[in-house]
VEXLO-49844 format. One record per atom (N, C-alpha, C): residue number from 1; residue in one letter; atom name; x, y, z. Coordinates in Angstrom, 1 decimal. Each point is the difference from the previous one (the first is absolute). Layout:
<pts>
PT num residu atome      u      v      w
PT NUM      A    CA      X      Y      Z
...
</pts>
This chain:
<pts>
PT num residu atome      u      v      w
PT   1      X     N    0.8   -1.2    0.0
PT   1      X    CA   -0.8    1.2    0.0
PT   1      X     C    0.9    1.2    0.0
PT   2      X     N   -0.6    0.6   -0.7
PT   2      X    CA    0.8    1.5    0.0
PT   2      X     C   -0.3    0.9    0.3
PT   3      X     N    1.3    1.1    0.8
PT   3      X    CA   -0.4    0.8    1.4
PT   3      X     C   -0.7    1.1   -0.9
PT   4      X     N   -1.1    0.4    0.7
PT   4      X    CA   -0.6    1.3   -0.6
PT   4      X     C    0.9    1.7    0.4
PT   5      X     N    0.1    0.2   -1.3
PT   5      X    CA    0.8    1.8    0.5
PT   5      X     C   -0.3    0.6    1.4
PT   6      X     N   -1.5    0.2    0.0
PT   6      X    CA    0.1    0.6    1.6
PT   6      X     C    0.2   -0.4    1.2
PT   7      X     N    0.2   -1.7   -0.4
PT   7      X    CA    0.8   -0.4    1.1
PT   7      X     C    1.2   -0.2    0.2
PT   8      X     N    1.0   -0.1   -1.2
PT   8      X    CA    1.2    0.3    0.0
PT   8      X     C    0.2    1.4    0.3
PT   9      X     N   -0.5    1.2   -0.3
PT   9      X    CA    0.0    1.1    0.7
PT   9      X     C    0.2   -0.2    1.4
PT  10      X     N   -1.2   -0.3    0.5
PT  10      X    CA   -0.1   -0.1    1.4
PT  10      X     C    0.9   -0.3    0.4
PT  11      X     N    0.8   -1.4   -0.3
PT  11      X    CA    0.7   -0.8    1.1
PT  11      X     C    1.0    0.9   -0.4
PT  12      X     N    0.4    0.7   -1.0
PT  12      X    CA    1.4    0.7   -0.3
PT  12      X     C   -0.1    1.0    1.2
PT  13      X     N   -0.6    1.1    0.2
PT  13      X    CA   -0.2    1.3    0.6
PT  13      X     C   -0.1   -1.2    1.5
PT  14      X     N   -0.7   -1.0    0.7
PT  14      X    CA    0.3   -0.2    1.1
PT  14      X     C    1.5   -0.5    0.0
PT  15      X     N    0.5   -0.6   -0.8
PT  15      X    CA    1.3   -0.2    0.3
PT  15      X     C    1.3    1.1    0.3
PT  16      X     N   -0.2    1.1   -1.0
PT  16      X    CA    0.6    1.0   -0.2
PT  16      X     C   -0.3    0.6    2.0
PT  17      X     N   -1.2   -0.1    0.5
PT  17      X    CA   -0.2    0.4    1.5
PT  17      X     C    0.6   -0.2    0.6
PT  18      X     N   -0.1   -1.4   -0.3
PT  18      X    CA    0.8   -1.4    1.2
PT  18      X     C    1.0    0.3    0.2
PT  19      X     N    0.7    0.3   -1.4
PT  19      X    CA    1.5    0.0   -0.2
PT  19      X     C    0.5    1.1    0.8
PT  20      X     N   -0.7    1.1   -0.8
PT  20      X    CA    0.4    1.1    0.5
PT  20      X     C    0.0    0.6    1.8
PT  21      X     N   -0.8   -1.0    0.6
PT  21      X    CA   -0.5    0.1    1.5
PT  21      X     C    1.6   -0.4    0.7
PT  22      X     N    0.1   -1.0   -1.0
PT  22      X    CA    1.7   -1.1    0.4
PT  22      X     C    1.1    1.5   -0.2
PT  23      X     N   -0.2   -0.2   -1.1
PT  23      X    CA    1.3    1.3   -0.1
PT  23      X     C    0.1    1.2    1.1
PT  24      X     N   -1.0    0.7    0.4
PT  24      X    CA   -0.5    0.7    0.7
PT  24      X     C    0.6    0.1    1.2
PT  25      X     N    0.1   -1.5    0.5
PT  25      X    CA    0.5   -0.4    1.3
PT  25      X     C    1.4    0.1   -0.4
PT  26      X     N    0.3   -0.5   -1.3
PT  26      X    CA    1.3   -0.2    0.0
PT  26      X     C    1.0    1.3    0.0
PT  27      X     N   -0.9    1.3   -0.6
PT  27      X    CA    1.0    0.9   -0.2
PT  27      X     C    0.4    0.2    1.2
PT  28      X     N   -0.7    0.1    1.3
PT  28      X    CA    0.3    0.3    1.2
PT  28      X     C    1.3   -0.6    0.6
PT  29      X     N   -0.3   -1.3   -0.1
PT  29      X    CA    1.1   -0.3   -0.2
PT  29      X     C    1.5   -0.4   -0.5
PT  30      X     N   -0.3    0.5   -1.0
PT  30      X    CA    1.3    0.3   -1.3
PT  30      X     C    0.5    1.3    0.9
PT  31      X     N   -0.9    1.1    0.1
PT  31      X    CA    0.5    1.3    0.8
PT  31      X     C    0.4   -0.2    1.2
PT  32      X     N    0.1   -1.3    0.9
PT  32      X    CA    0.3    0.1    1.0
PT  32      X     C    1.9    0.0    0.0
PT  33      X     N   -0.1   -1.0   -1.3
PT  33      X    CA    1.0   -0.7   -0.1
PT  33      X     C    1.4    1.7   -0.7
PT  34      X     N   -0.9    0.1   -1.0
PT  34      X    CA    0.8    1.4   -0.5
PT  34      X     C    0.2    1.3    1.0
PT  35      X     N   -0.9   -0.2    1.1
PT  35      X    CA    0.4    1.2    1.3
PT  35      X     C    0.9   -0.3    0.6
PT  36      X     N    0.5   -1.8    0.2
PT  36      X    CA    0.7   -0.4    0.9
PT  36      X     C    1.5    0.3   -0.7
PT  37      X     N   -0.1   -0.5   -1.1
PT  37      X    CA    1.7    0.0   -1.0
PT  37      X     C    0.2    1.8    0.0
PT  38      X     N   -1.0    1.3   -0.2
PT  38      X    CA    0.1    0.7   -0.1
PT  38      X     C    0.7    0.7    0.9
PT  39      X     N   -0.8   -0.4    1.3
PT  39      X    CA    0.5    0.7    1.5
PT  39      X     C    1.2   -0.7   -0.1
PT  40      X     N    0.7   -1.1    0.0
PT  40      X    CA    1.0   -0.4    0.4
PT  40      X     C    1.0    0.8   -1.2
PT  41      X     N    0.0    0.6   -1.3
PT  41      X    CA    0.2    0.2   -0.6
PT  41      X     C    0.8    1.7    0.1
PT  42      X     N   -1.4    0.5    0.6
PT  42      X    CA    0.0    1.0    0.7
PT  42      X     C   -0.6    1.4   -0.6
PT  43      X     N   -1.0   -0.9   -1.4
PT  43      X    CA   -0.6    1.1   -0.5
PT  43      X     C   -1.3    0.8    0.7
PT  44      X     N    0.0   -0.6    1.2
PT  44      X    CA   -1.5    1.3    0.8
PT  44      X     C   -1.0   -0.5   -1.2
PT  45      X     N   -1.0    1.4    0.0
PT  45      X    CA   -1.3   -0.2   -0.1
PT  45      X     C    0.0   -0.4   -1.3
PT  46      X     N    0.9    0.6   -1.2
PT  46      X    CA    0.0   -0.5   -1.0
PT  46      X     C   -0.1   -1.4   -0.9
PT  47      X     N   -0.3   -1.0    1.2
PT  47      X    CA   -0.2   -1.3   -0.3
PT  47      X     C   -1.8   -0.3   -1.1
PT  48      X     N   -0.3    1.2    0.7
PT  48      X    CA   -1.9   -0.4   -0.8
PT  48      X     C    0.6    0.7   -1.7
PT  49      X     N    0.8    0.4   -0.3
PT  49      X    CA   -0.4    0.6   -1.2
PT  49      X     C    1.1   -1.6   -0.5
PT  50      X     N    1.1   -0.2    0.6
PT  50      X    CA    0.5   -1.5   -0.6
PT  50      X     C   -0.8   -1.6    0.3
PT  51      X     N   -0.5    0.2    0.9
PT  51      X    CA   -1.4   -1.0   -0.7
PT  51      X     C   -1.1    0.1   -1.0
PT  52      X     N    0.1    1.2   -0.3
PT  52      X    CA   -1.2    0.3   -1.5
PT  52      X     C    1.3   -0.2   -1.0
PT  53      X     N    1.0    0.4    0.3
PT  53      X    CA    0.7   -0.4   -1.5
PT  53      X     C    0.2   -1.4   -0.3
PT  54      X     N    0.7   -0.8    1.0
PT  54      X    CA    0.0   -1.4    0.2
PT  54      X     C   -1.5   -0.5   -0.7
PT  55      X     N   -1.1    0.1    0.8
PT  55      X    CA   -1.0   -0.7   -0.5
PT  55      X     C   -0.3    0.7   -1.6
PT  56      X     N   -0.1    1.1   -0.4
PT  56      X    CA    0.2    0.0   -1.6
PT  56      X     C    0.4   -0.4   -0.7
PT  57      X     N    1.7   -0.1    0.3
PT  57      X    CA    0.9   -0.8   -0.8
PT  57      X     C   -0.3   -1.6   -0.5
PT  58      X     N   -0.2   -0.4    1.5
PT  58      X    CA   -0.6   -1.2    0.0
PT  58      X     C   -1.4   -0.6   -0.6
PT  59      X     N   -0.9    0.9    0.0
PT  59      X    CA   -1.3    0.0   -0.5
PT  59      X     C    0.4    0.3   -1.8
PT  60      X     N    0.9    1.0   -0.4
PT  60      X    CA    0.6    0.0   -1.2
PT  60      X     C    0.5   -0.8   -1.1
PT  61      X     N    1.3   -1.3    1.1
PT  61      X    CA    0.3   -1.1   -0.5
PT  61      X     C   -1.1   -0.9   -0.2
PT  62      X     N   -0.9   -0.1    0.8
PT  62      X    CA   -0.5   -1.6   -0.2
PT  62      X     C   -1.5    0.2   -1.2
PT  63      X     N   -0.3    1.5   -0.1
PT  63      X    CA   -0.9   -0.1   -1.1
PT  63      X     C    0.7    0.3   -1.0
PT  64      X     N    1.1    0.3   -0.5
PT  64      X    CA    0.8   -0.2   -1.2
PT  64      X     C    0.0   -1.4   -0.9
PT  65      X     N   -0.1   -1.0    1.1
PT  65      X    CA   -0.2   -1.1   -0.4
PT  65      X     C   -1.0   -0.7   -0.8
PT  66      X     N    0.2   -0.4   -1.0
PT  66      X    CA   -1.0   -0.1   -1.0
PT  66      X     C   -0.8   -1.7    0.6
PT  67      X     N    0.9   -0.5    0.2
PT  67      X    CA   -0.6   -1.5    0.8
PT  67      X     C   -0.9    0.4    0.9
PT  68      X     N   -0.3    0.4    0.7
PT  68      X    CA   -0.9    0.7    1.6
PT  68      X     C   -1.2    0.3   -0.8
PT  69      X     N   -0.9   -1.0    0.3
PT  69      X    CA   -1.9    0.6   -0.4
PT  69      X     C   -0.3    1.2    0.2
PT  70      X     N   -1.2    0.2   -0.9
PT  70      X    CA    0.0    2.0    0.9
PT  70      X     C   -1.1   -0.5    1.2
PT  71      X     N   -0.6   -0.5    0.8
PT  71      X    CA   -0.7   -0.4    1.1
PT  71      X     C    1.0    0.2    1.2
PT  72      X     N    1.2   -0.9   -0.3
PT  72      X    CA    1.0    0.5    0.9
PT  72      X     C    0.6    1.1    0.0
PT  73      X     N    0.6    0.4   -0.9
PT  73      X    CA    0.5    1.4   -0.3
PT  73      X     C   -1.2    1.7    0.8
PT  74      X     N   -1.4   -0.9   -0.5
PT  74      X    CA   -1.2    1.0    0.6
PT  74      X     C    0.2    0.0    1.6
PT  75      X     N    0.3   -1.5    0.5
PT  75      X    CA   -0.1   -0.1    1.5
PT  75      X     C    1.1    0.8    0.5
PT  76      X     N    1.4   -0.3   -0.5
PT  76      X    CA    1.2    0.7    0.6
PT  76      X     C   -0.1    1.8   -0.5
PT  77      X     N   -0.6    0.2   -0.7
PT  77      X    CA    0.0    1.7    0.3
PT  77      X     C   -1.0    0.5    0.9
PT  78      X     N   -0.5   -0.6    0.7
PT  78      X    CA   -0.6    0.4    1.3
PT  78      X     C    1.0    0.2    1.3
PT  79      X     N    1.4   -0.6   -0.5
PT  79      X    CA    0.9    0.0    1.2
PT  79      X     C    0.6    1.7   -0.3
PT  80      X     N    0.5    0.6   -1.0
PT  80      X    CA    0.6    1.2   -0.1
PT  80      X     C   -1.2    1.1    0.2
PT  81      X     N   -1.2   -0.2   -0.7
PT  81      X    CA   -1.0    0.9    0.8
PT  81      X     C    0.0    0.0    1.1
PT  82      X     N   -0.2   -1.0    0.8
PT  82      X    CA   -0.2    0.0    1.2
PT  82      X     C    1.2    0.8    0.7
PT  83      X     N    1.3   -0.2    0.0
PT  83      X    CA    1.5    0.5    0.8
PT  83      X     C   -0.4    1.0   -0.8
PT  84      X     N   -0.5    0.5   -0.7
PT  84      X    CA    0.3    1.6   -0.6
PT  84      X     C   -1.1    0.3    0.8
PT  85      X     N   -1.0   -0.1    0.1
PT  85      X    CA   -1.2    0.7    0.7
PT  85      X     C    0.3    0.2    1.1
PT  86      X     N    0.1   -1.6    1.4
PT  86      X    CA    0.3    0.1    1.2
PT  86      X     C    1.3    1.4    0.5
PT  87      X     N    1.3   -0.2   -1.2
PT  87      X    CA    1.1    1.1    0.2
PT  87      X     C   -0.1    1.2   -0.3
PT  88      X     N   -1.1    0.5   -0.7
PT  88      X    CA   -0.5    1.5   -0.3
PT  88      X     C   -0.9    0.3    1.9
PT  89      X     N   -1.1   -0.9   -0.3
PT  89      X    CA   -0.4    0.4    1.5
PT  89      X     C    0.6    0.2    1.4
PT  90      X     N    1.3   -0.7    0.0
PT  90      X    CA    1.0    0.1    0.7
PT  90      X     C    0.4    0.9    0.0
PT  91      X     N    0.8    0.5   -1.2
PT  91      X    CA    0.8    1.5   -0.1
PT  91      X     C   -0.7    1.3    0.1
PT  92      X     N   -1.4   -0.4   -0.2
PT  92      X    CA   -0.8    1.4    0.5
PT  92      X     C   -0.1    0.2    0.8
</pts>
């Protein structure tokens, strides 16, 4: 049987949630990790603007990739919105 479009929609955009719910948690995380290298580093506050470049960069490489479905590619750019949005509300 074959999936009907608006249910492939569907399950796409709930996954893209799911995913992005995961990431979400994860950026926090990733930033934990970039404040820790930072501070020891000894760049001070400037660590939130090198975790948005980090996760760009990184969000940059992996959709260059022509192998990577765009569903995944859709789910992983919820992670650079997200660190860009959380780090603006920060800096304000």
């Amino acid at each position: 049987m074959k999936m009907q479009p608006w249910l492939k929609n569907l399950l796409s955009a709930l996954l893209i949630i799911v995913v992005g719910f995961i990431l979400f948690n994860a950026a926090f995380l990733f930033a934990v990790i970039v404040n820790r290298f930072a501070m020891l580093a000894g760049v001070g506050f400037f660590w939130h603007y090198l975790n948005l470049i980090i996760v760009v960069i990184l969000y940059i490489l992996i959709a260059r990739s022509p192998k990577i479905p765009v569903l995944v590619k859709a789910c992983l750019l919820s992670w650079p919105l997200i660190v860009a949005t959380v780090e603006a509300g920060i800096l304000m």
